[in-house]
C-alpha positions in Angstrom: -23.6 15.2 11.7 -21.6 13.5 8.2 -21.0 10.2 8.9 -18.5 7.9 7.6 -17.9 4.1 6.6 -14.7 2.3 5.6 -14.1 -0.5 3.6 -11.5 -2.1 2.5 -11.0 -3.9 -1.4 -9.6 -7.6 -1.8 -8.7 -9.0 -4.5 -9.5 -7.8 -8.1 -9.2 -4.1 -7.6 -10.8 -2.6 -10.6 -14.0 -2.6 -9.2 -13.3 0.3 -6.7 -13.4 2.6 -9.1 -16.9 2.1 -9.9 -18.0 3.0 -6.1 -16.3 6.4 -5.9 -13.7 9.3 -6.8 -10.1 8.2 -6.9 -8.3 10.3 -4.1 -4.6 9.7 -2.5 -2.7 6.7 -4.0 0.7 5.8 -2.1 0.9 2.5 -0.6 -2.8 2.9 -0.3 -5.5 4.1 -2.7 -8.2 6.0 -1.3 -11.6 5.9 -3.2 -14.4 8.3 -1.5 -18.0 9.3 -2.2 -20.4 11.1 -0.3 -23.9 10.2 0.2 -26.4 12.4 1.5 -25.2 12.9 5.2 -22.4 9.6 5.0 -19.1 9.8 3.6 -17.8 6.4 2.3 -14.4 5.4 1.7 -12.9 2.1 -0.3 -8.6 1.9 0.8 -7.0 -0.6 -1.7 -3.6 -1.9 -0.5 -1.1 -0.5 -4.0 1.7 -1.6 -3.0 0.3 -5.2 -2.2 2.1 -8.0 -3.0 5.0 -6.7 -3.4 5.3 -5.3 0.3 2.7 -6.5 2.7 2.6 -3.6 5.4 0.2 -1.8 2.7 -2.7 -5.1 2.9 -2.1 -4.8 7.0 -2.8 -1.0 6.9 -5.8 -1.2 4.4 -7.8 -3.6 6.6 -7.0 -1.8 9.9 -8.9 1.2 8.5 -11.8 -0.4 7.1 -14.9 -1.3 8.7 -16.1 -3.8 6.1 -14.4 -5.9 3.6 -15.0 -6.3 0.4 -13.4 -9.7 -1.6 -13.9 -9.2 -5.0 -13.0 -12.7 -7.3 -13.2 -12.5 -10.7 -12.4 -16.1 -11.1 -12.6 -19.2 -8.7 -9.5 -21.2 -8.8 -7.6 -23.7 -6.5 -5.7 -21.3 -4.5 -9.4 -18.8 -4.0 -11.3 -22.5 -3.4 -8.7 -23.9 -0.5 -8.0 -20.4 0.9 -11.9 -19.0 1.3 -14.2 -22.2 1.1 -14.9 -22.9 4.6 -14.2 -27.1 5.5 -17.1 -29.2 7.1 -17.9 -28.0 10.7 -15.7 -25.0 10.8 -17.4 -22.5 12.3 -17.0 -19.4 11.0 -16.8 -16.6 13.7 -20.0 -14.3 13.9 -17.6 -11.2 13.7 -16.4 -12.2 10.1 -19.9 -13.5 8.5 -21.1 -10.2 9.3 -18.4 -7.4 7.8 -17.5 -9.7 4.8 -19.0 -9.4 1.3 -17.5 -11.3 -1.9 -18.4 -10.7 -5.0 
């Protein structure tokens, strides 16, 4: 039985293309490769910024999110870095990656 993973890409985006074979690109870029017996899929929200209904979709199909910065500045620090004793929900530490 193939099985099948879903992530979804954040930030810079030219690092998808690296993980697999560009497929459909609408609103949404699809990305696939197929590993042995597991199918993975990396969905980039395209039309993201200038309509937001693509970044909604994109992480509603993924399983995993990947955040990829290029470059730390104030807007990545105050947005991501977590303040003292905030508690970051189990849930999140465990299906986020950033690179």
């Amino acid at each position: 039985m193939v099985k099948s993973v879903n992530f979804v890409v954040l930030g810079k985006q030219d690092i998808v293309s690296e993980f697999g074979k560009k497929g459909t690109v609408t609103d949404l870029s699809l990305y696939d490769r197929k590993e042995s017996d597991i199918i993975k899929t990396w969905v980039t929200p395209s039309g993201f910024p200038e309509k937001i209904q693509p970044l909604f979709q994109a992480i509603n199909l993924a399983e995993y999110v990947i955040f990829y910065v290029d470059k730390l500045d104030k807007l990545y620090v105050s947005t991501f870095t977590p303040k003292i004793n905030e508690i970051i929900p189990q849930d999140l530490r465990s299906t986020l990656f950033i690179f």
